[in-house]
N, C-alpha and C positions, 0 to 999 in steps of 0.2 A: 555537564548537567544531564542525568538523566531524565528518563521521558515519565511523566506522572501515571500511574492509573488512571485514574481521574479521567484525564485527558485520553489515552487510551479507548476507556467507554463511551466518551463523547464521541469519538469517531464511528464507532463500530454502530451506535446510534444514530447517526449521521445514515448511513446505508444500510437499515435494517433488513431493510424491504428488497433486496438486490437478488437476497441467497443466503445459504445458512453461514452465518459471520461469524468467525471465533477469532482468537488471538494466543500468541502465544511468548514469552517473554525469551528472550534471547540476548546475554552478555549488557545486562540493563537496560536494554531498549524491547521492542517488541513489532513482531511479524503477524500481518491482520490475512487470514486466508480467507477466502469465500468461495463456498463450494468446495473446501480441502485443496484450494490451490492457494498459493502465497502472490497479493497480490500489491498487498499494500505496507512497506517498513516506515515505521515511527520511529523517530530519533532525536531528542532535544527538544519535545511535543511539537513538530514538525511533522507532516506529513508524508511521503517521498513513493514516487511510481516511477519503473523501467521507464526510461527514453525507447520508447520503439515506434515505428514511421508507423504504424495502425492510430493512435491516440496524436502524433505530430500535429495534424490541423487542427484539432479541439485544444492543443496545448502551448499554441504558437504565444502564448503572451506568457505563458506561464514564468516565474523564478526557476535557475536551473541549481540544482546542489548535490553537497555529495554528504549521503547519511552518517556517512566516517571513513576513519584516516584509510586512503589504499581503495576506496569505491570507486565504481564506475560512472558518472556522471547521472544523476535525477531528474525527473520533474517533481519540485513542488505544486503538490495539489492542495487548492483553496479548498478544505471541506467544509466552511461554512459557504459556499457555494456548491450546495445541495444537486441543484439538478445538472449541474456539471461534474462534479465528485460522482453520481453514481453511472453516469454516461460513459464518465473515461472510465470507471471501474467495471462496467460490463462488457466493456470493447476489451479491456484487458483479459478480465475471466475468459471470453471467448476466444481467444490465441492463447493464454498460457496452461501447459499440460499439467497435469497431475505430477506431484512428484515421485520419483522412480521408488515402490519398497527398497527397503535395505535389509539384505539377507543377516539373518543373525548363528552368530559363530555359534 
């Protein structure tokens, strides 16, 4: 089952106010960046954030999953739990880099 639009925009509405929020659709699912970094993948309108020790104590009850086949293990984030949705999502912006350009041939 792919992930709706729909639900896609719900999200990204969900943490408007974070940073500049775009998306971008990726092999039927879609990758949520803020501030131009990739923070947030949606898969199966499921939510899904890095397992990384920065976010672990905000995430200790969380659901763990894996956004698809061969993934590294997730946190599912509640984003209808707004004021924790954008908590982890700023502790993440703030550890994860920009991504590397890619020189073109």
């Amino acid at each position: 089952m792919a992930t709706s639009l729909s639900f896609v925009e719900y999200v990204c509405e969900q943490i408007h106010d974070i940073g500049e929020i775009r998306y971008r659709k990726m092999f039927g699912e879609y990758m949520v960046y803020v501030n131009d970094k990739p923070i947030i993948l949606i898969c199966d309108d499921t939510v899904f954030v890095k397992k990384l020790d920065s976010i672990s104590s905000m995430m200790n009850h969380a659901s763990i999953g894996y956004p698809y086949k061969g993934a590294k293990e997730h946190y599912i984030l509640d984003i209808d739990n707004v004021n924790l949705a954008k908590e982890v999502i700023t502790k993440l912006e703030n550890v994860t880099p920009l991504p590397k350009k890619k020189n073109k041939k």
